[in-house]
N, C-alpha and C positions, 0 to 999 in steps of 0.2 A: 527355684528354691527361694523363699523369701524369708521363712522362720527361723528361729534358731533350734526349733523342735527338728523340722526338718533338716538340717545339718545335722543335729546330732545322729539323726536316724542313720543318714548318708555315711556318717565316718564311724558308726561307733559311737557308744554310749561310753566306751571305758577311759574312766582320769587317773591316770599315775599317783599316787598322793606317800604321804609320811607320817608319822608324828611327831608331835611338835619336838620330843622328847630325846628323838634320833640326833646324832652330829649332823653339822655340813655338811661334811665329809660322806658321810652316807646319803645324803641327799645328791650331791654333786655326783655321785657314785649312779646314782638312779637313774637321774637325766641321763646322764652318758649314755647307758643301756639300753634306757627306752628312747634315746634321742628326739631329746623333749626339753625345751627351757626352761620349763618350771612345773613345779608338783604344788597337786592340793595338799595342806594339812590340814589333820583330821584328827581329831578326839572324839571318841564313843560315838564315831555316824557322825558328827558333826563337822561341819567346816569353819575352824578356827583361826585359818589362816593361809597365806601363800608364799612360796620360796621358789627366787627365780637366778637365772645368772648373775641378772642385776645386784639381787640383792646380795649375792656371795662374794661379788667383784669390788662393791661400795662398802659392805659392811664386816667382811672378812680380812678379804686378797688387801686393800688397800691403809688399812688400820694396823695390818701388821700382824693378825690371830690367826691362829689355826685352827684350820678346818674340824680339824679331829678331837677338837679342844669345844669346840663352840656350839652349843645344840641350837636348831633351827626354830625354837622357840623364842632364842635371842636378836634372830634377825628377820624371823617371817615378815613379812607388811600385813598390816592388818589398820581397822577394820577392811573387807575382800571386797570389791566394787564386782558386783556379781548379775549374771541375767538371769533371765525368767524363759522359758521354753518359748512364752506365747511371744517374746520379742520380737519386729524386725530387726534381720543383719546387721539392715543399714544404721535401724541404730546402736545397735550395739558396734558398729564401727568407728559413728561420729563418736558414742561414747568412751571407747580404747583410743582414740587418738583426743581430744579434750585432756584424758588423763594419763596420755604418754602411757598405757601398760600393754603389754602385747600378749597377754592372757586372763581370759576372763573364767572363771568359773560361772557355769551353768545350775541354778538351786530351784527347787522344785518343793516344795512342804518342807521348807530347810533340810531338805537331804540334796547333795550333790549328784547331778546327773550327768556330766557333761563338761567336758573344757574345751573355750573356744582358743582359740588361736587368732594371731592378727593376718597368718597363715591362710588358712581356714576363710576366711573372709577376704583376704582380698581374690581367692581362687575363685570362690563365688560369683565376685563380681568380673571377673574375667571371662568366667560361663557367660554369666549374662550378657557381656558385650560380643562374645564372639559369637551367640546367637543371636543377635538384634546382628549384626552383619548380614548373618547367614541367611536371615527374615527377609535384612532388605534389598540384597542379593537378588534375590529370587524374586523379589516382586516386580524388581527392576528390570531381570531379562524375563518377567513375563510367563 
């Protein structure tokens, strides 16, 4: 697996997402459910934004707001550092650790395809080393 098209295909096309309009509180509601750190935001098909624990822990939890109080428009990060299908993994891994984020959305003719995870990618790269073992394993006894 080298693309990020091909992950997507692997795990699923489907991204959790909100609008931006929603509370935290129903955002942080979401994640819990679908046990997921962060949701796309989305207006009319588009992706405007992203909301993750970080953001609810630094721009919520720690400022002293509440949740139910605060809509996720208020603290999305935006603009979204986002991939393209034809990417490689790899770089879309150098690229989530460069910018410290641990989910990337996946955009495709600006429609959302796809969310990657920092997950998601390092499992990959775990595949592939524990097959190059297995490779040379085998070539080794011959």
């Amino acid at each position: 697996m080298d693309t990020v098209a091909q992950l997507i295909a692997a795990k699923g096309g489907h991204v959790w997402s909100i609008l931006p309009d929603e509370t935290v509180y129903a955002a942080i509601e979401r994640m819990a459910e679908k046990n997921t750190g962060a949701l796309a935001v989305v207006k009319d098909d588009l992706l405007v934004g992203i909301i993750s624990e970080r953001d609810y822990t630094r721009k919520v939890f720690l400022k002293g707001k509440a949740s139910t109080d605060t809509l996720v428009n208020e603290i999305m990060s935006f603009p979204v550092i986002c991939a393209s299908p034809k990417q490689e993994i790899d770089d879309c891994l150098a690229i989530m650790n460069t910018n410290g984020i641990r989910h990337m959305p996946v955009v495709l003719d600006k429609k959302l395809v796809g969310m990657l995870s920092l997950k998601d990618l390092v499992n990959v790269i775990i595949v592939r080393q524990e097959t190059t073992i297995h490779d040379l394993e085998s070539y080794i006894m011959g």
